[in-house]
C-alpha positions as CSV (number, residue, x, y, z in Angstrom):
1,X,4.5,8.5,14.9
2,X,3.8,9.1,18.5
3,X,2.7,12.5,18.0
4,X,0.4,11.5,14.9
5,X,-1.3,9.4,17.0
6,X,-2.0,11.8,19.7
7,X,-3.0,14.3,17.6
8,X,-5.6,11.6,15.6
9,X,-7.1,10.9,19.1
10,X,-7.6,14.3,19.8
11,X,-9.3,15.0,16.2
12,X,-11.6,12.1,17.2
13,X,-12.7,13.7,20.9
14,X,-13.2,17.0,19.4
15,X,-16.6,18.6,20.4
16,X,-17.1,15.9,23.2
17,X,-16.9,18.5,25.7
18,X,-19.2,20.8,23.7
19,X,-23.0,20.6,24.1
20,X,-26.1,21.8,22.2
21,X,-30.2,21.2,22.9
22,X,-31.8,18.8,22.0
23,X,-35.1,21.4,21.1
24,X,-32.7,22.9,18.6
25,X,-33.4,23.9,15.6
26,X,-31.6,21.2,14.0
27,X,-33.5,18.8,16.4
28,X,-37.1,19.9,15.2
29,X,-36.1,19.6,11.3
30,X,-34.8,16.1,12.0
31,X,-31.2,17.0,10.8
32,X,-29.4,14.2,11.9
33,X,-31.5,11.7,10.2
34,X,-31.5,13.7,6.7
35,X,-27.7,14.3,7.3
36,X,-27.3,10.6,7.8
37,X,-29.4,9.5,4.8
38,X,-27.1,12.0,2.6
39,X,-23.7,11.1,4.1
40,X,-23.8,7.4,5.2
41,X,-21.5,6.5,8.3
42,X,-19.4,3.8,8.8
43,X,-17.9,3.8,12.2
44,X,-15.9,7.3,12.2
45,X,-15.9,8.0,9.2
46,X,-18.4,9.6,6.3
47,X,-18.4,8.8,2.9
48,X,-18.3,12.1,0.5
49,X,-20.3,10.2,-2.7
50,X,-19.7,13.7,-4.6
51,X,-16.0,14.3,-3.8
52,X,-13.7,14.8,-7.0
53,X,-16.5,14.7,-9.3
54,X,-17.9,16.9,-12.4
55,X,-20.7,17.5,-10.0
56,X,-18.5,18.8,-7.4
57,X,-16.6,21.1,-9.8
58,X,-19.6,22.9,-10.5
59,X,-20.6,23.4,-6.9
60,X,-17.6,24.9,-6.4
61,X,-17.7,27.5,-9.6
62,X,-21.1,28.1,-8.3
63,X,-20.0,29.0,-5.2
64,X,-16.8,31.1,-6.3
65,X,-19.4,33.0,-8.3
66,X,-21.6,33.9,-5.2
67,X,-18.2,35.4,-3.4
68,X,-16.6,37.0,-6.1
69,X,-16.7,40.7,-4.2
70,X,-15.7,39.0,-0.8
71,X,-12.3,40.2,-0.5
72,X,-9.1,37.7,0.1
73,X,-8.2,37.0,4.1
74,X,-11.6,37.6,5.2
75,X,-13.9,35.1,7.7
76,X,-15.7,32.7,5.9
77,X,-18.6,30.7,7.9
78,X,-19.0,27.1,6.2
79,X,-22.1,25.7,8.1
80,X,-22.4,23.0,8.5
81,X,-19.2,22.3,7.4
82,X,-20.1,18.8,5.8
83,X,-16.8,16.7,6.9
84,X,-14.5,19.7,5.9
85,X,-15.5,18.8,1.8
86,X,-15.5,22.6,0.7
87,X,-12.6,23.8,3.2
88,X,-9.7,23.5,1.1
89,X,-11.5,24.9,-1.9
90,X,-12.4,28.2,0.7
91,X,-8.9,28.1,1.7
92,X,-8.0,28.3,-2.2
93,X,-9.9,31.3,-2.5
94,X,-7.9,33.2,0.3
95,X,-10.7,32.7,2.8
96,X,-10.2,32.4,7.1
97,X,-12.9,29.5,7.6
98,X,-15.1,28.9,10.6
99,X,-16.4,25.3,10.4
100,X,-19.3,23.9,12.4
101,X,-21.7,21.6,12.3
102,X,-23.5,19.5,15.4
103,X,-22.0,16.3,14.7
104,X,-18.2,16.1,16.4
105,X,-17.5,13.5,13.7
106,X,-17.9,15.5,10.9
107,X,-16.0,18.8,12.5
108,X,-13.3,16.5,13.3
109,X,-13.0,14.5,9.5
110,X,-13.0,18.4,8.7
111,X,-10.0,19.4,11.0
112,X,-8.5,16.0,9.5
113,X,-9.0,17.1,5.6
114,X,-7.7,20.9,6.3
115,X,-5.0,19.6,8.7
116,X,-1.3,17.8,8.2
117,X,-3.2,14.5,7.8
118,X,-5.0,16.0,4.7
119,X,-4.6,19.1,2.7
120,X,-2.7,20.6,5.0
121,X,-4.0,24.3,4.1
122,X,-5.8,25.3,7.6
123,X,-3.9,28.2,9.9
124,X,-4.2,29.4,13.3
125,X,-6.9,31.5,11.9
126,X,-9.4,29.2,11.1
127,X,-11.4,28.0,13.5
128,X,-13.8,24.2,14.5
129,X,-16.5,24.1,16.5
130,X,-19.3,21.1,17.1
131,X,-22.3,23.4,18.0
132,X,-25.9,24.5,17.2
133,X,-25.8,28.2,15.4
134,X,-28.7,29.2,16.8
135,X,-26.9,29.1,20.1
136,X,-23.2,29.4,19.2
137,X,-23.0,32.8,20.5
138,X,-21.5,34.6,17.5
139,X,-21.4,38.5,17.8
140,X,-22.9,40.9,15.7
141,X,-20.9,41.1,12.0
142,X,-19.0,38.1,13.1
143,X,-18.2,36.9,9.7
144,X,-17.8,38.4,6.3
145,X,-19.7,35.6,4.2
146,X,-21.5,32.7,5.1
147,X,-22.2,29.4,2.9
148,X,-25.5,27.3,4.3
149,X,-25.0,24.3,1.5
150,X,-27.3,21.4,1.5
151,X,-29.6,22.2,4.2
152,X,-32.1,24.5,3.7
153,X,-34.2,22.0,1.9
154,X,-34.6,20.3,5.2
155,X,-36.3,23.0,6.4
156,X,-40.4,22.6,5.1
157,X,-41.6,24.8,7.7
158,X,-41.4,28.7,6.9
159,X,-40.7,29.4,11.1
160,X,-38.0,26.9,11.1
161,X,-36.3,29.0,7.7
162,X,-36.8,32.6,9.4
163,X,-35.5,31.8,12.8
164,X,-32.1,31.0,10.4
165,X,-32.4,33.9,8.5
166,X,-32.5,36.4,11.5
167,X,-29.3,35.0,13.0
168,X,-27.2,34.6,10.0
169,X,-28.6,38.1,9.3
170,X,-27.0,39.5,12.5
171,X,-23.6,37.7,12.3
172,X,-23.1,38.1,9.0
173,X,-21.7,41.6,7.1
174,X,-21.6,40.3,3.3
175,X,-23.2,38.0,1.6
176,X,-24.9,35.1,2.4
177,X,-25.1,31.8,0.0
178,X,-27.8,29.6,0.3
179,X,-28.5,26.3,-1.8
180,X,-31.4,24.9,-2.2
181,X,-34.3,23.4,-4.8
182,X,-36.6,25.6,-6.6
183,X,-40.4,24.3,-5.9
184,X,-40.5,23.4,-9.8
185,X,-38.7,20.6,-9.2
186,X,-40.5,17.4,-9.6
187,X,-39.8,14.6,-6.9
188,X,-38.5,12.6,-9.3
189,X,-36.0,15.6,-10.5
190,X,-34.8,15.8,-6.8
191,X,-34.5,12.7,-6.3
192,X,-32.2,12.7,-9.4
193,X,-30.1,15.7,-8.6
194,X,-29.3,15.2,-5.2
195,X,-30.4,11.2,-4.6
196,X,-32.6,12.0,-1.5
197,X,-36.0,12.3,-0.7
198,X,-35.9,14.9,1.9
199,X,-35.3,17.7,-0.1
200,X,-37.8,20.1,0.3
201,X,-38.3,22.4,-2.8
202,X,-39.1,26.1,-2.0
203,X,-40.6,29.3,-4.1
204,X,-38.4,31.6,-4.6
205,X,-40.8,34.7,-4.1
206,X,-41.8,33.1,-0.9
207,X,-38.4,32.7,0.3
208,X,-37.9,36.5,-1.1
209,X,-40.7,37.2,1.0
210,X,-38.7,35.5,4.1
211,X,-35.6,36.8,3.9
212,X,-37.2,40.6,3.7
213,X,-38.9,39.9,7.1
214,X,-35.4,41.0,8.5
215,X,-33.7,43.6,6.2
216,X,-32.2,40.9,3.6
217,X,-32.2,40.8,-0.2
218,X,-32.0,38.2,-2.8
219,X,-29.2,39.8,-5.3
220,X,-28.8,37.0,-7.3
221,X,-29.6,33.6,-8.3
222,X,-26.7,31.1,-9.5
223,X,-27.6,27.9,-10.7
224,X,-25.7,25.5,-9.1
225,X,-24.9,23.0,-11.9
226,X,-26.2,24.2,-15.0
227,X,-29.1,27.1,-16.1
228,X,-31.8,24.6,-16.4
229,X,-30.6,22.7,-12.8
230,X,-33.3,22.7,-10.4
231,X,-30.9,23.7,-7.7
232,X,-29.9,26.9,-7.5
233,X,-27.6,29.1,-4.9
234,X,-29.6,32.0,-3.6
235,X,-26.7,35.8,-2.8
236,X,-28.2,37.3,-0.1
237,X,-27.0,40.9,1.3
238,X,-28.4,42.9,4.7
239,X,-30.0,45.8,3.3
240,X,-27.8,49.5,4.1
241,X,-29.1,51.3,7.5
242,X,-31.2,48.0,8.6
């Protein structure tokens, strides 16, 4: 019992020692106040309103779509890592999973729900860290696939989407899985799919356009819940020789 309780207080201080700026990224697109209005916080803890759901389901089949050629025991990137939700379902698929995000509370509810107190699937190859990915210091090729779920809608400005791109383009060898709402989507249909306001919807040929500026294709679209969803998960690949 004594060890469980050491190990829960050292869950809970993860990423205090860590540091990021506050002229982030994340800090121009307001994401800890979109992040708060889609996962509402009581004390320590953040409430998952989609976890075990239909909806949830199809995320996933979505996703497992979009990584199909990404071989088993390969590195993952889950960013951000949304309080560990999509970890075991990674570690299902055979997948070594880096999760960050900037909030410590929601990289340490993920170390809880991949750890003993949870699932219990995480190894010593998987890895937590509370920091900014613009300045997280990841080498070239770092991982072999990367999920960005839920946040690219928080993104209006087309600067704030490239700067993203470029990086995940450099640290990233395989494909690259975005989610986010096409700009057919009504408010209200937003609003209805995801039960925010601060979605941004975004053109796919502009975004095409976007991800080109540094050697990336769009391979394929996968809608995310059904073919006429709104929300859709965009494959993106580094072109060969870029």
């Amino acid at each position: 019992m004594r060890k469980e309780q050491e190990h829960v207080r050292e869950n809970q201080g993860l990423g205090q020692d860590r540091s990021f700026s506050n002229t982030s990224i994340m800090a121009h697109s307001n994401f800890r106040q979109t992040t708060h209005s889609q996962h509402k916080h009581s004390g320590h803890r953040v409430v998952m309103p989609f976890l075990g759901t239909t909806r949830e389901k199809r995320e996933k089949l979505c996703i497992a779509k979009a990584l199909v050629d990404v071989p088993h025991g390969t590195s993952v990137l889950n960013w951000p890592c949304e309080c560990g939700r999509l970890l075991p379902f990674l570690k299902q698929l055979g997948y070594n999973v880096t999760s960050i995000d900037t909030s410590f509370h929601a990289v340490a509810q993920a170390r809880f729900r991949g750890g003993f107190l949870g699932e219990g699937c995480i190894d010593d190859a998987d890895d937590f860290q509370v920091v900014d990915l613009l300045q997280a210091g990841f080498g070239d090729d770092c991982f072999d696939a990367v999920i960005v779920n839920h946040l690219f809608c928080y993104f209006p400005e087309s600067q704030m989407r490239q700067q993203v791109l470029k990086e995940l383009g450099r640290i990233c060898s395989g494909p690259i899985v975005v989610s986010f709402f096409h700009i057919v989507a009504t408010a209200k249909m937003v609003r209805c799919e995801h039960q925010t306001r601060n979605n941004i919807p975004i053109n796919r040929r502009k975004f095409s356009q976007e991800v080109g500026e540094y050697g990336l294709t769009v391979t394929k679209w996968v809608p995310k819940y059904s073919v006429i969803s709104k929300q859709a998960c965009a494959v993106i690949t580094r072109n060969k020789g870029f």
